[in-house]
MMTF fields as JSON, N, C-alpha, C and O atoms, coordinates in Angstrom:
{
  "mmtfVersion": "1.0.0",
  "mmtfProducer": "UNKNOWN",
  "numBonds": 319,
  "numAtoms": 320,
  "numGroups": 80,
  "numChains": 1,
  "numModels": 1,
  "chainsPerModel": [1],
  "groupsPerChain": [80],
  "chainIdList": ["A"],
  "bondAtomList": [4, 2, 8, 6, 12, 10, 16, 14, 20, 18, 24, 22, 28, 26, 32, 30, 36, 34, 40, 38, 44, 42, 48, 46, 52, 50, 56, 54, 60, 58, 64, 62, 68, 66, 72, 70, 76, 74, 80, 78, 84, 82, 88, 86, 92, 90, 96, 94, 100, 98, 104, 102, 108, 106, 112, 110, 116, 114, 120, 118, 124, 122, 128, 126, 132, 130, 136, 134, 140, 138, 144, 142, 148, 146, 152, 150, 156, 154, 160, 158, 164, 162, 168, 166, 172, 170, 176, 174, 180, 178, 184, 182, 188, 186, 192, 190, 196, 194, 200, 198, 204, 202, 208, 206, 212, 210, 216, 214, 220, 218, 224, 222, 228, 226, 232, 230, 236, 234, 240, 238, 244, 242, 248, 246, 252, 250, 256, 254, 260, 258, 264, 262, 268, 266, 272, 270, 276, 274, 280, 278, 284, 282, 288, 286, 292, 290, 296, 294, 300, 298, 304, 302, 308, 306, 312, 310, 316, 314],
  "bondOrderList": [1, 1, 1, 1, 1, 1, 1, 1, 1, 1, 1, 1, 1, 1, 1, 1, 1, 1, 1, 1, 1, 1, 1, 1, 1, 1, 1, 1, 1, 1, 1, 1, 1, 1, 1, 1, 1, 1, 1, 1, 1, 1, 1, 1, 1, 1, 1, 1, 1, 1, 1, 1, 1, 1, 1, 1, 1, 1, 1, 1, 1, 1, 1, 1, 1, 1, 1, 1, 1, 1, 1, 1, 1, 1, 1, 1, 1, 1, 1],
  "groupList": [{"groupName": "UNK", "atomNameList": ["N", "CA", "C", "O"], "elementList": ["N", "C", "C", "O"], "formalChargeList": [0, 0, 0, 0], "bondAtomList": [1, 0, 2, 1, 3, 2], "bondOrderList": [1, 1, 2], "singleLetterCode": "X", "chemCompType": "L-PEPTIDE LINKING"}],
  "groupTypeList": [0, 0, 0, 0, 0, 0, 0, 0, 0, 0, 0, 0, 0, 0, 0, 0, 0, 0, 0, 0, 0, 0, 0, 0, 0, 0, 0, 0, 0, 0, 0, 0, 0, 0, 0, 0, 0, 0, 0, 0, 0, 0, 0, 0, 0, 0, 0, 0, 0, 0, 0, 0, 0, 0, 0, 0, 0, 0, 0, 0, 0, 0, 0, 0, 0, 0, 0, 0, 0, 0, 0, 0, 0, 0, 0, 0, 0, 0, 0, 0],
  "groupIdList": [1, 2, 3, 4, 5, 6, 7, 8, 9, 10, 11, 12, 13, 14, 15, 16, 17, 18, 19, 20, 21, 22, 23, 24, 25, 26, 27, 28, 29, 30, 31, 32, 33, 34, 35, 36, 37, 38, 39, 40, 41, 42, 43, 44, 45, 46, 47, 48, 49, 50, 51, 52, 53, 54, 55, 56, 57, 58, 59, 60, 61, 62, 63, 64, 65, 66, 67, 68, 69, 70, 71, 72, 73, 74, 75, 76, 77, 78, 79, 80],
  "secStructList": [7, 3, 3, 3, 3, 3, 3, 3, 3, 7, 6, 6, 1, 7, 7, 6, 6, 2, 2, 2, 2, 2, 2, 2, 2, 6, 6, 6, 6, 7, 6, 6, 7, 7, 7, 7, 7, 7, 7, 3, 3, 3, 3, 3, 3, 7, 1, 7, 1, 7, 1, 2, 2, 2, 2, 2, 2, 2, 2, 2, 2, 6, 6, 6, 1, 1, 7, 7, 6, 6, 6, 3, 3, 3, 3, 3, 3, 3, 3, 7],
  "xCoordList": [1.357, 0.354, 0.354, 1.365, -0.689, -0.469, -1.082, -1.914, -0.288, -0.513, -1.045, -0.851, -2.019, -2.514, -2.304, -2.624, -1.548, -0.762, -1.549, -1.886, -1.744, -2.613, -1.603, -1.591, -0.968, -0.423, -0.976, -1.162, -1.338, -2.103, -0.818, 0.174, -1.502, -1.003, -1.695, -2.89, -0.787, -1.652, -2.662, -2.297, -3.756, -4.662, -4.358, -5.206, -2.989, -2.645, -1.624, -0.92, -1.489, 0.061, -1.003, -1.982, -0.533, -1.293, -1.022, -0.002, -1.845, -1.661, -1.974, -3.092, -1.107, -1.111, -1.62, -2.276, -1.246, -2.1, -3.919, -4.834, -3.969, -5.349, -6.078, -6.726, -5.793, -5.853, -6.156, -7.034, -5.644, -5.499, -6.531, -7.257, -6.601, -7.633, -9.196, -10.222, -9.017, -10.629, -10.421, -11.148, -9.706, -9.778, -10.343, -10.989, -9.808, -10.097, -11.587, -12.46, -11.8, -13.046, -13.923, -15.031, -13.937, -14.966, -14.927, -15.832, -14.031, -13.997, -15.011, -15.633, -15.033, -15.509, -17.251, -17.937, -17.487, -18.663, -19.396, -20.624, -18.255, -18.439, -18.264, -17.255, -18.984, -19.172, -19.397, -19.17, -19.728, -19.919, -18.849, -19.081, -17.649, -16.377, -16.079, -16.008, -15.898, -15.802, -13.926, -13.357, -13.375, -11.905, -11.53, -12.455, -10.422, -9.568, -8.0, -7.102, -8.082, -6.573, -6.188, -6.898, -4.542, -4.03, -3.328, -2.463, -3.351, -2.404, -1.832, -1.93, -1.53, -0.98, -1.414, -1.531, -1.628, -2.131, -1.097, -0.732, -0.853, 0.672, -0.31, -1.112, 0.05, -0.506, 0.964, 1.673, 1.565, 2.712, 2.153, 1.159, 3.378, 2.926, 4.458, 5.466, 3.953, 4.995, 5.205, 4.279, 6.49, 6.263, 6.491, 7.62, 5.81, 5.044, 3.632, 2.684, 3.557, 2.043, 1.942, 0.83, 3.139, 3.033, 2.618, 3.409, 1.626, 0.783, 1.577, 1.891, 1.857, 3.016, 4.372, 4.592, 4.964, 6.082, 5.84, 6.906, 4.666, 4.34, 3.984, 4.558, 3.059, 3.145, 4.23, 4.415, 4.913, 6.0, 7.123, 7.738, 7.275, 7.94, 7.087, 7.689, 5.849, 5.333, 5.34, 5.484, 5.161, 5.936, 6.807, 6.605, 8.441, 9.361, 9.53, 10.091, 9.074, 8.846, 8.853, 9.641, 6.728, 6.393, 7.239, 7.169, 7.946, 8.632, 10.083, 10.904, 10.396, 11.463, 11.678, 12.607, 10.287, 10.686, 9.093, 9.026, 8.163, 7.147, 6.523, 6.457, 6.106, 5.717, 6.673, 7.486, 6.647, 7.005, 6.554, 5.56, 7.36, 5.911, 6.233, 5.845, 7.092, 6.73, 5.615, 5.268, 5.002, 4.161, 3.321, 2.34, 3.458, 2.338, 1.69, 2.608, 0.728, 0.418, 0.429, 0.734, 0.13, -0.286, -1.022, -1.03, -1.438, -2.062, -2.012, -1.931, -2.098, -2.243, -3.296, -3.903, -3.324, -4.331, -3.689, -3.227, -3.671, -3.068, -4.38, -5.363, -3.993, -5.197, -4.356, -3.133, -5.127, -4.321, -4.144, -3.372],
  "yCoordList": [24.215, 24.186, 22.773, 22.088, 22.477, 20.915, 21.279, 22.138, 20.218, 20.099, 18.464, 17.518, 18.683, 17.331, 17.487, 18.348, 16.032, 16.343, 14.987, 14.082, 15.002, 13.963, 13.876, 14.829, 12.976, 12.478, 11.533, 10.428, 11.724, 10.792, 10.685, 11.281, 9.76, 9.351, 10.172, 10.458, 10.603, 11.416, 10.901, 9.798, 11.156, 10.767, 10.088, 9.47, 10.324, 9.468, 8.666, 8.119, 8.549, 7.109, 6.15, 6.367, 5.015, 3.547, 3.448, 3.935, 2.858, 2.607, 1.419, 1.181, 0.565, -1.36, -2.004, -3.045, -1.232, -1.498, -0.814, -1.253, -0.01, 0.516, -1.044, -1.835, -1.187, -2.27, -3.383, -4.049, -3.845, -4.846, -4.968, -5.954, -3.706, -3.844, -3.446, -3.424, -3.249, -3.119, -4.49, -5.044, -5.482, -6.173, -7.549, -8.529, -7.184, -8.09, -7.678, -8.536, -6.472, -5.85, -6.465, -6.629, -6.948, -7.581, -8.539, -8.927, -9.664, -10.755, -11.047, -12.099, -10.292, -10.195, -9.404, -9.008, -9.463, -8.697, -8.001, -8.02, -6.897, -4.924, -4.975, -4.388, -5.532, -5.093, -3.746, -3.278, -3.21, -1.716, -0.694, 0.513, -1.201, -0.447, -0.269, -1.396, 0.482, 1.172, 1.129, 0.39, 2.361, 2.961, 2.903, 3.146, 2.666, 2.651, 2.948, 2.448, 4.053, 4.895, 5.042, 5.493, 4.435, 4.75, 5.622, 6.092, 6.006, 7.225, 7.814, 6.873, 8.501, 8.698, 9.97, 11.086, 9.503, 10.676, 10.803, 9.92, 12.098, 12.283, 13.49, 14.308, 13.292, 14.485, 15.048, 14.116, 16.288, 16.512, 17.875, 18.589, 17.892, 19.383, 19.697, 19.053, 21.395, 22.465, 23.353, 23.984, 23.402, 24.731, 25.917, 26.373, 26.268, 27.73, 28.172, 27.415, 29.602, 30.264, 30.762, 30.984, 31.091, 31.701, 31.241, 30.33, 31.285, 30.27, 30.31, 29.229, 31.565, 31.612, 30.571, 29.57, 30.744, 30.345, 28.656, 28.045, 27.846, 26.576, 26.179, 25.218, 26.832, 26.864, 26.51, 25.58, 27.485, 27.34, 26.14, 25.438, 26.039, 24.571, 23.383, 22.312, 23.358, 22.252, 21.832, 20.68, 22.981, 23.071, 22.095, 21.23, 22.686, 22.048, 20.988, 20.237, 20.683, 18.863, 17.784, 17.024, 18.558, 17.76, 17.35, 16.335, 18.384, 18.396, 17.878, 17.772, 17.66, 16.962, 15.594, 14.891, 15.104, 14.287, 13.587, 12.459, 14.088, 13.397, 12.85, 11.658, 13.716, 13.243, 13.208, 14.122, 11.957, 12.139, 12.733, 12.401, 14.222, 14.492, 14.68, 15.595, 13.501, 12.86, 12.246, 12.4, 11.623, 10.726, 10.825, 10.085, 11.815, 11.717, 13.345, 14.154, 13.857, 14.785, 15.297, 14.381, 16.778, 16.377, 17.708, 18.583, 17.761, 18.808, 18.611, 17.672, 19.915, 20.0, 21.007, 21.999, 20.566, 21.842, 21.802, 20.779, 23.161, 23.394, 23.963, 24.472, 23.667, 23.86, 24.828, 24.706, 25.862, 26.773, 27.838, 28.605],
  "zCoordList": [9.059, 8.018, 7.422, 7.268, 7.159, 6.897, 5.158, 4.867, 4.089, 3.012, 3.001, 3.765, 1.398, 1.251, -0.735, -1.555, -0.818, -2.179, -2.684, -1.921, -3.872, -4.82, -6.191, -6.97, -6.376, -7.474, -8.297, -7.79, -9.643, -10.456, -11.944, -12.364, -12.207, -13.821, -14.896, -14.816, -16.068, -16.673, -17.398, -17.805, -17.761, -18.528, -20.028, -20.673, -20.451, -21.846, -21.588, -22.437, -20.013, -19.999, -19.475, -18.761, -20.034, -19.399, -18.092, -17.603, -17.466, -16.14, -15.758, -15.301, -15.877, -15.495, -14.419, -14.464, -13.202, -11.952, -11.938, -11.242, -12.629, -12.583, -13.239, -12.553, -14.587, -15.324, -14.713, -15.26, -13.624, -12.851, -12.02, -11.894, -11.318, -10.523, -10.904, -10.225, -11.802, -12.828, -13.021, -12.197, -13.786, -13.933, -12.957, -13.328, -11.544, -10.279, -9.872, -9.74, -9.702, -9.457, -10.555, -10.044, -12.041, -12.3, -12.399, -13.137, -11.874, -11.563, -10.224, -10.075, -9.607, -8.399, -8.31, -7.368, -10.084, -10.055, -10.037, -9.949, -10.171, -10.259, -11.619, -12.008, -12.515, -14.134, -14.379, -15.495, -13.656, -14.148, -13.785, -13.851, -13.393, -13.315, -14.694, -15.183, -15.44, -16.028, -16.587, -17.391, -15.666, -15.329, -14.438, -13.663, -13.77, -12.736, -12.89, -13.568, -11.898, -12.219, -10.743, -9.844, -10.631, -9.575, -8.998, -9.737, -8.031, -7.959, -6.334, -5.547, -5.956, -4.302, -3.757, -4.264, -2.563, -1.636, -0.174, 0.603, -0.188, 0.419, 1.5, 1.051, 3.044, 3.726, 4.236, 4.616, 4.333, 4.398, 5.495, 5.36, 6.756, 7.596, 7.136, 6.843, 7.268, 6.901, 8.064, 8.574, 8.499, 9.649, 9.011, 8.828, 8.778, 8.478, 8.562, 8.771, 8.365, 8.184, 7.148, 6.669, 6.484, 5.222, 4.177, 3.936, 3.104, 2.942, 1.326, 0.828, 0.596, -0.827, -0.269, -0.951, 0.559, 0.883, 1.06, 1.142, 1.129, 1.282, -0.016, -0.528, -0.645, -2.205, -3.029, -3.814, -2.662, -3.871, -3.36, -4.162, -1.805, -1.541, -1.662, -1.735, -1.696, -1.947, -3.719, -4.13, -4.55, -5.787, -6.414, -7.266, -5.372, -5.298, -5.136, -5.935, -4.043, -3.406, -4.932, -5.494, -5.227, -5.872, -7.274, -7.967, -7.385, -9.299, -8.743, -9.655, -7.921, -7.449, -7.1, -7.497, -5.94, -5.354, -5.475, -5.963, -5.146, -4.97, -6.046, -6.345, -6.566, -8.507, -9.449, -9.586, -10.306, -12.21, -12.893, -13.539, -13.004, -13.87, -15.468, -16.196, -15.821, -16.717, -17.093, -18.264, -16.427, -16.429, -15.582, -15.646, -14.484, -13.632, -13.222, -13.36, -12.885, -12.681, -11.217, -10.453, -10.421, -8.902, -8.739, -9.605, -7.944, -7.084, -5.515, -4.723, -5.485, -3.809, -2.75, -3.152, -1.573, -1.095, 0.181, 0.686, 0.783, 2.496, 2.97, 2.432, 4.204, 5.086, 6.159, 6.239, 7.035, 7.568, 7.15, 7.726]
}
């Protein structure tokens, strides 16, 4: 089963690299950027079919290893 995991920053922590690159982007003439928030996209396969049992380890992963979630938020979606 393959998972696809999205880790973002939460909406009230600063985000310095977003900053940055809004910042380069209107240097470069995209004045109408607005916001820019960075964040990670993780595609992860699971051997299983069981689709609760990927859930709740992808869960795990994320509050362990993949996301801060101090500071950062995630979601995920499996396909399969």
């Amino acid at each position: 089963m393959k998972a696809t995991v999205y880790v973002t920053i939460k909406e009230n922590v600063l985000d310095p690299q977003g900053t940055a690159v809004q910042g380069a982007l209107h240097s470069m003439g995209f004045a109408e950027v607005n916001k820019v928030r960075i964040g990670k996209y993780l595609e992860v396969e699971l051997d299983t079919n069981d689709r609760a049992e990927a859930e709740a380890r992808l869960k795990v992963m994320c509050e362990k290893l993949l996301a801060n979630t101090v500071v950062e938020d995630y979601r995920f979606e499996l396909e399969g």
